[in-house]
C-alpha positions in Angstrom: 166.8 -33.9 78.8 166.5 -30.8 76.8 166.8 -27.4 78.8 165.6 -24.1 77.2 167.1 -22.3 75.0 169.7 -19.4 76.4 172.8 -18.2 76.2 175.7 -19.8 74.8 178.1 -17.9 77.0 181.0 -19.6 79.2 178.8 -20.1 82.8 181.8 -17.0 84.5 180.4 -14.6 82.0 177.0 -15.5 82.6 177.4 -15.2 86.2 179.7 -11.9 86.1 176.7 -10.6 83.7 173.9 -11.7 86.4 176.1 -9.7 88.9 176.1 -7.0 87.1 173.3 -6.3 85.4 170.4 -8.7 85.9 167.6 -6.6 85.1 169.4 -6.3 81.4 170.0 -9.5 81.3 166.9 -11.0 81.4 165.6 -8.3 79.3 168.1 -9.4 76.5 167.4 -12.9 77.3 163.5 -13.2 77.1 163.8 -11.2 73.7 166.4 -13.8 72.8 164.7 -16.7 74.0 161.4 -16.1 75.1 159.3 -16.6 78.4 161.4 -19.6 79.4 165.0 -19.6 79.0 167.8 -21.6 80.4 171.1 -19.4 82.7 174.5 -21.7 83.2 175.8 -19.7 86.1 177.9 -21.9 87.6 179.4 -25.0 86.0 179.5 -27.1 89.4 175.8 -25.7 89.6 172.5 -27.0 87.8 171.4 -24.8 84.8 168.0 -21.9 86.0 165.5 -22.2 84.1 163.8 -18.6 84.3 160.6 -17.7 83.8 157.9 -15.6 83.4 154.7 -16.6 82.4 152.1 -16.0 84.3 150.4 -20.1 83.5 154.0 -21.5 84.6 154.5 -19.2 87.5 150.7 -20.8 88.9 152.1 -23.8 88.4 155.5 -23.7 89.9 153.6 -21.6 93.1 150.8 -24.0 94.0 153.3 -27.3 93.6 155.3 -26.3 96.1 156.3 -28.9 98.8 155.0 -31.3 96.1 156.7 -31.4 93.0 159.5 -29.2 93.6 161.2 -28.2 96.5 163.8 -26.0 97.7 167.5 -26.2 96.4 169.8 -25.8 99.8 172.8 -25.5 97.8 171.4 -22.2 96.0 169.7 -20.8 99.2 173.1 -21.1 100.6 174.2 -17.6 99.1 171.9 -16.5 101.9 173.5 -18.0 104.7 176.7 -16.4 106.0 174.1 -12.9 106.6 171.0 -15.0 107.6 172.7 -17.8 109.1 171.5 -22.0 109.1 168.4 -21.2 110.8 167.0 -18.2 108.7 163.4 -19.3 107.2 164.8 -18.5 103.8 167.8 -20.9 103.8 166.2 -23.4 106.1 163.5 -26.1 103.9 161.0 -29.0 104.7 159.6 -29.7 107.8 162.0 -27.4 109.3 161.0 -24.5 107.2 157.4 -25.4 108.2 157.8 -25.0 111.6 159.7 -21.7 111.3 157.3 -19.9 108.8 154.2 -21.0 111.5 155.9 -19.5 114.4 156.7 -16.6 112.2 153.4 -15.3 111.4 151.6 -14.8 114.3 152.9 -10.9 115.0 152.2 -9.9 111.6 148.4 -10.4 111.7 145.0 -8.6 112.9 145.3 -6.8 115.9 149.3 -7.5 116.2 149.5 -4.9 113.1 147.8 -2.5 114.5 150.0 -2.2 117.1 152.8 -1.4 114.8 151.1 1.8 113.1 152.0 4.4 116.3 155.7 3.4 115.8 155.6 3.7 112.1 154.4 7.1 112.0 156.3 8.7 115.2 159.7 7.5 113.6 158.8 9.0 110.4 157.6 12.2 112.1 160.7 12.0 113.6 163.0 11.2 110.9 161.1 13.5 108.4 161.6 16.8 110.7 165.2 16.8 110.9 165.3 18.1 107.0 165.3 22.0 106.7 163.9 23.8 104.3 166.1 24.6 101.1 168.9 21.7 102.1 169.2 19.5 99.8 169.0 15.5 100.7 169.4 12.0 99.7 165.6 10.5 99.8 166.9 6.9 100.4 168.8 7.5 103.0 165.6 9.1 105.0 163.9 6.2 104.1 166.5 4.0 105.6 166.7 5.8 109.0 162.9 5.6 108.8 163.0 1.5 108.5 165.6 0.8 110.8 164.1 2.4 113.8 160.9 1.2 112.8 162.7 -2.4 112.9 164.7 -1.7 116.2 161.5 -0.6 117.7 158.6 -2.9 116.5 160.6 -5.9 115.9 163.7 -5.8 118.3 161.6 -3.6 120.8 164.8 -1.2 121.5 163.9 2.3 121.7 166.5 4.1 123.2 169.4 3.9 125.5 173.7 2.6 124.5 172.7 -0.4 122.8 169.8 0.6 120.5 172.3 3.1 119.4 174.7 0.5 119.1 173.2 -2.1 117.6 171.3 0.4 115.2 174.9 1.6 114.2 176.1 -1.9 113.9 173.2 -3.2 111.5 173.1 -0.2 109.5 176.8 -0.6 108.7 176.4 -4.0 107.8 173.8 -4.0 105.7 175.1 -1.1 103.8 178.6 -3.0 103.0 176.0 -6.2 102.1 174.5 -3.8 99.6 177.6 -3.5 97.4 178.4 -5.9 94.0 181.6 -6.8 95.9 179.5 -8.1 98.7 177.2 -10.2 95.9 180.4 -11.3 94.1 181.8 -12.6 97.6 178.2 -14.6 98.3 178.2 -16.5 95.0 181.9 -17.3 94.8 182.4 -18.9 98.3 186.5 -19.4 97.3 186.5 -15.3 97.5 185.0 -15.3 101.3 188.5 -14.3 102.7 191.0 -11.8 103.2 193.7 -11.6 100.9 196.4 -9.3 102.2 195.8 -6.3 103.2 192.6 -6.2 101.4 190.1 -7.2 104.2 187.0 -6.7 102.8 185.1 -9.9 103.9 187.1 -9.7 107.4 185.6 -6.5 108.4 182.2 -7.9 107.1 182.4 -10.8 109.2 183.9 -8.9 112.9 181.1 -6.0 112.1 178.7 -8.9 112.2 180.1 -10.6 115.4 180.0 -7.2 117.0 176.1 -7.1 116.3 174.9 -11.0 116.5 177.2 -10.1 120.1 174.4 -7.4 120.9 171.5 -9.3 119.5 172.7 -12.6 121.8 172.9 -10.3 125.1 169.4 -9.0 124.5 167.6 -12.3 123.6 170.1 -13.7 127.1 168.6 -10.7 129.1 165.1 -11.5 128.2 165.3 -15.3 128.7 166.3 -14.4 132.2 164.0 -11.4 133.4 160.7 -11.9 131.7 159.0 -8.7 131.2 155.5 -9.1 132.2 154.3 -6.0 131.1 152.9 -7.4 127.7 155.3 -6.4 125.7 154.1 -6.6 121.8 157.6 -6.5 119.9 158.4 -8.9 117.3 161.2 -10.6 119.2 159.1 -11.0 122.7 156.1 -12.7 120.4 158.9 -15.0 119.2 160.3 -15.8 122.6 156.9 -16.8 123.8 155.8 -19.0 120.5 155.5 -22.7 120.9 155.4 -25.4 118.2 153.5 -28.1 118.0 155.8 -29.9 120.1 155.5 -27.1 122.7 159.2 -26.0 121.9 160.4 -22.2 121.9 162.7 -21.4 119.4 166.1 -21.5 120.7 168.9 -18.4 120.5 170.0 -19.4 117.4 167.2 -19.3 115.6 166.0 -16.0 117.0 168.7 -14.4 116.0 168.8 -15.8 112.4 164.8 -14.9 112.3 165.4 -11.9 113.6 168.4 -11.1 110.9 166.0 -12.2 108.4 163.1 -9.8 109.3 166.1 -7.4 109.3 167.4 -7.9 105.8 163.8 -8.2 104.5 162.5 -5.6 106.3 165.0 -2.9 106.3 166.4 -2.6 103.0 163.5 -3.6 100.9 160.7 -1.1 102.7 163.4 1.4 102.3 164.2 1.2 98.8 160.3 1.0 98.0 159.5 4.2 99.5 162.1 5.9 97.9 160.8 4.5 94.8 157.3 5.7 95.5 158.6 9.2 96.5 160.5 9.7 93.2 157.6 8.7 91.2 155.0 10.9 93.1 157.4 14.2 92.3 158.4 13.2 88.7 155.1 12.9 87.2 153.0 15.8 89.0 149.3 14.5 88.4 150.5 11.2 90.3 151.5 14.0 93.1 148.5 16.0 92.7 145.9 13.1 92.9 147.7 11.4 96.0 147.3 14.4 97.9 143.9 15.7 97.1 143.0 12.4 98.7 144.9 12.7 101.5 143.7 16.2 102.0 139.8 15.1 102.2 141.3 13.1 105.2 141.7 16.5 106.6 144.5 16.0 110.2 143.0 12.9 110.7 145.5 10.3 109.3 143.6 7.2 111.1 146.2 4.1 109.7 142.9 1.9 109.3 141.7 4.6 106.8 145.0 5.1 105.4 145.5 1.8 104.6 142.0 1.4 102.5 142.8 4.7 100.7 142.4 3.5 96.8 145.2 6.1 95.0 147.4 5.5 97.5 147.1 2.0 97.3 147.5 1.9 93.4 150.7 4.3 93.8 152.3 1.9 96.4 151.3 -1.2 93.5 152.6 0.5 90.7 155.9 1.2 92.2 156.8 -2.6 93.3 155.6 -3.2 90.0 157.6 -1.4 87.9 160.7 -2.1 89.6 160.4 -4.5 92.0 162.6 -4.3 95.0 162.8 -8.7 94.9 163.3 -9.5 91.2 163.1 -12.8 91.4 161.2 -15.7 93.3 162.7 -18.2 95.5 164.7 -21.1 93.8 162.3 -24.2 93.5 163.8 -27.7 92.4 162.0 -30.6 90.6 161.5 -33.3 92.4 159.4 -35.7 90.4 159.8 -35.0 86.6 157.0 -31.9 85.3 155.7 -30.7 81.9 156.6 -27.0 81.9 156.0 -24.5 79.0 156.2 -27.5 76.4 159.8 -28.9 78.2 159.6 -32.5 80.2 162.1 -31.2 83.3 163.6 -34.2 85.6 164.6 -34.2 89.0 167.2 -31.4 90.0 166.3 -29.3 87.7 166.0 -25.5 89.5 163.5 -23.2 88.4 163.0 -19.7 89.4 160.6 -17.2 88.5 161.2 -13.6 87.4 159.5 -11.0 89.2 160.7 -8.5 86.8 160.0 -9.8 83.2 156.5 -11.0 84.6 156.1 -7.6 85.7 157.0 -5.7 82.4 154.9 -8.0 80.1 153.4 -6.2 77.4 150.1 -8.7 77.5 149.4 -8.1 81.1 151.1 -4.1 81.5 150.6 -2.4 78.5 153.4 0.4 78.3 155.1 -1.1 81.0 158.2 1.0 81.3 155.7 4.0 81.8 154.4 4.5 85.8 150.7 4.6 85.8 149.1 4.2 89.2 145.5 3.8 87.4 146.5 0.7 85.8 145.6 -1.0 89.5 142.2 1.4 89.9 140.9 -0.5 86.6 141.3 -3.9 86.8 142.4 -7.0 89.4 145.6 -8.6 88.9 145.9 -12.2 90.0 148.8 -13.4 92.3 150.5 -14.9 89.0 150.7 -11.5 87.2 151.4 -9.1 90.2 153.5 -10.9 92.7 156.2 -8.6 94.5 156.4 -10.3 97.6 156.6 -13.7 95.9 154.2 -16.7 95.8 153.6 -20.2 97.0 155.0 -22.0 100.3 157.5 -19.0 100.5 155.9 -15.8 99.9 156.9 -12.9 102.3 155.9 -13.2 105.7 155.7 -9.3 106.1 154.3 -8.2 102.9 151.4 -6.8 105.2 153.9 -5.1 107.4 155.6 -3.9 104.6 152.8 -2.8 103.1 151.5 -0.7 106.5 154.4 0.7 107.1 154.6 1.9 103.3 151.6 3.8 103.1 151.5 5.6 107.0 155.2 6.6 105.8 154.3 8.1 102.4 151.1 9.4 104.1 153.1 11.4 106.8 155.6 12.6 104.4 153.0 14.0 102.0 151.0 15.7 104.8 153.6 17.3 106.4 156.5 18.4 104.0 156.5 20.1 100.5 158.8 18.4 98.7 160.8 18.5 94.8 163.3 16.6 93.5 166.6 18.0 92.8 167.2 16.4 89.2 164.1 15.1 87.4 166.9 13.3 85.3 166.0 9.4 85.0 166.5 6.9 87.5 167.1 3.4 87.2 167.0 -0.1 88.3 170.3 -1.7 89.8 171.4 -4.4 91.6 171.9 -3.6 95.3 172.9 -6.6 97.2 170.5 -9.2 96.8 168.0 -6.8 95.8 167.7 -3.7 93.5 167.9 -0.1 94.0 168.2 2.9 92.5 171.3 3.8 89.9 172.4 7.1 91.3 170.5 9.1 94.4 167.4 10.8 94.5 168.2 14.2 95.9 165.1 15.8 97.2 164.1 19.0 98.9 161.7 20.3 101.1 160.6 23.6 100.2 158.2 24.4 102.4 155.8 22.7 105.3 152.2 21.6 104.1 149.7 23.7 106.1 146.6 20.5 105.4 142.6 21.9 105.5 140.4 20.6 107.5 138.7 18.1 105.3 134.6 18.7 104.8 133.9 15.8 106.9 135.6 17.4 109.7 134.0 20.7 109.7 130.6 19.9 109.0 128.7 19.6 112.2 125.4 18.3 112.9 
């Protein structure tokens, strides 16, 4: 069978390179090779075949569960965070089962539930900067996330171990977030301590400490059902049912709920900060944003919110132009396919790039440059514009996600004048699994936003 072209490289520098760097790597690949190129990552590994055409990603997308399928051996990179039972490492019928328990709580009326505890904790979160100090944006957006994720997903709102267990996670993910951390996941033979270097060690007892806390709440449930009608994620989950009329068991709650976790936190989080640096770096993007929330007037209703059009476009064009997932899952062939002119056999694994599909010049004309109106005039279709994925394993809470996106920017906006410190460039990196910014966006607040009554509000009849 002939693969792709790509690079020649020795597979250790690919893969050192793909830590690294990936954004820059496929960059310097698809002007190499083109739309469909071939990685060697791993020499006990199949080669990737990456790409990012929007006619190939369609296809790949809607054969899922038919002609390809999902590679365990590369979801595995996932595992020792997620654990076996984690939708994203888990495939076939299992995965099947999982995803249709999963998606009950983030639809219709379930969401709207969510939108008071989105906008308290970033009230709250938000209130604690003073004017004239100085601050790190993505870290406010990370204390937003997680307590919106200790709240509406593991329903803890207070008291020792929502502290703790907030304290625990956000430790974790943050040492997860690190190219050490990545280097560690795709070269299993470096998962130990050597020494007195401990690295993975402390990793691993930090995650004991918090799986410890998770088990004792899930226990404490199990055994004193609250009949109050609780609506957090994790009661929803206790109380679905498969087809067989099974619950899931403890194990898989906690791996589900680790996975809405690492999803949820990090992503949402690095999104917003996104969003934030764009509004205050390009000030007609800022201007525009909040002459529409200011005809809202102080009535920030999260159903109205959510339908606003500029806001909408500013939340698109920032998971477009750096998306926080670069890539889509791994898919591998199972019966030979005919993809962008190449006859690929069985084993093959295929992924797509968010990013280069996202930064074509055909479909994003200037793509490096952040333009919000580029989603005002015209429709994108889920092969061109896909940051939450496609197919049998697109993101679960990409409504979530986007909710709690646009209540967060909208409270921000309405309540705090803000700059940034440096309007120096910022880049894409890899953070963890994911990407992030290069260096930190230092903001400020330099005054509170006094909003007028919009015309709506005022006019009586």
């Amino acid at each position: 069978m002939k693969f792709p072209n790509g690079p020649q490289t020795p597979a250790v520098v690919q893969m050192l390179r793909w830590i690294a760097n990936p954004m820059s790597f496929m960059e310097a690949c698809a002007k190499s090779y083109g739309e469909i190129f071939t990685l060697r990552v791993d020499k006990n590994l199949p080669p990737l075949v990456i790409v990012s055409n929007p006619q190939a990603q369609q296809q790949i997308l809607t054969n899922d569960t038919k002609e390809l399928e999902a590679p365990g051996d590369l979801n595995d990179v996932f595992e020792p965070l997620l654990g076996k039972h984690s939708v994203i490492t888990i495939s076939g019928a299992e995965h099947q089962r999982q995803r249709q328990l999963l998606m009950p709580p983030f639809h219709g009326e379930r969401m709207r539930n969510y939108s008071e505890v989105i906008t308290d904790v970033t009230k709250q979160v938000i209130s604690q900067y003073q004017i004239g100090k100085p601050f790190n944006i993505r870290s406010a957006t990370q204390a937003i996330t997680l307590r919106v994720i200790m709240q509406a997903v593991f329903g803890l709102y207070e008291g020792p171990r929502a502290e703790k267990l907030q304290h625990f996670l956000g430790d974790l993910l943050e040492r997860t977030s690190s190219r050490l951390s990545v280097a560690l996941l795709y070269f299993p033979a470096l998962q130990r301590d050597f020494g007195p270097i401990n690295f993975w060690g402390n990793q691993m007892r930090l995650q004991q400490e918090a799986d410890e806390l998770i088990y004792l709440e899930i226990r404490e449930r199990r055994e004193q059902p609250d009949s109050s009608g609780r609506t957090d994620i994790l009661s929803l989950l206790m109380a679905a049912r498969d087809e067989a009329g099974q619950p899931m068991t403890d194990e898989e709650l906690r791996d589900e709920l680790m996975t809405l976790l690492v999803a949820g936190h990090e992503t949402t989080a690095t999104a917003l900060a996104w969003a934030l640096y764009w509004i205050h770096k390009i000030p007609s993007v800022r201007q525009k944003l909040l002459q529409e929330l200011d005809s809202l007037g102080d009535n920030l209703d999260p159903s109205i919110v959510f339908k606003l059009p500029y806001l909408n476009a500013v939340c698109s064009e920032t998971l477009r132009i750096y998306p926080v997932g670069m890539l889509t899952f791994p898919r591998k062939v199972r019966t030979p396919i005919s993809l962008g002119g190449y006859e690929l056999e069985p084993g093959t694994v295929i992924i797509g790039s968010i990013y280069l599909t996202h930064h074509r010049e055909d479909i994003y004309p200037e793509p490096k440059q952040f333009k919000p109106e580029r989603f005002l005039e015209r429709q994108f279709s889920a092969y061109e514009y896909l940051p939450f994925g496609g197919g049998a394993r697109r993101c679960i809470g990409l409504a979530f996600a986007q909710l709690e996106m646009k209540l967060a920017l909208a409270q921000i906006l309405s309540s705090k004048e803000l700059q940034l410190v440096n309007k120096g460039e910022v880049r894409p990196k890899r953070r963890g699994l994911v990407t992030g910014p290069d260096r930190p966006i230092e903001m400020v607040v330099t005054s509170q936003r006094q909003v007028k009554p919009s015309i709506l509000q005022t006019t009586t009849v």
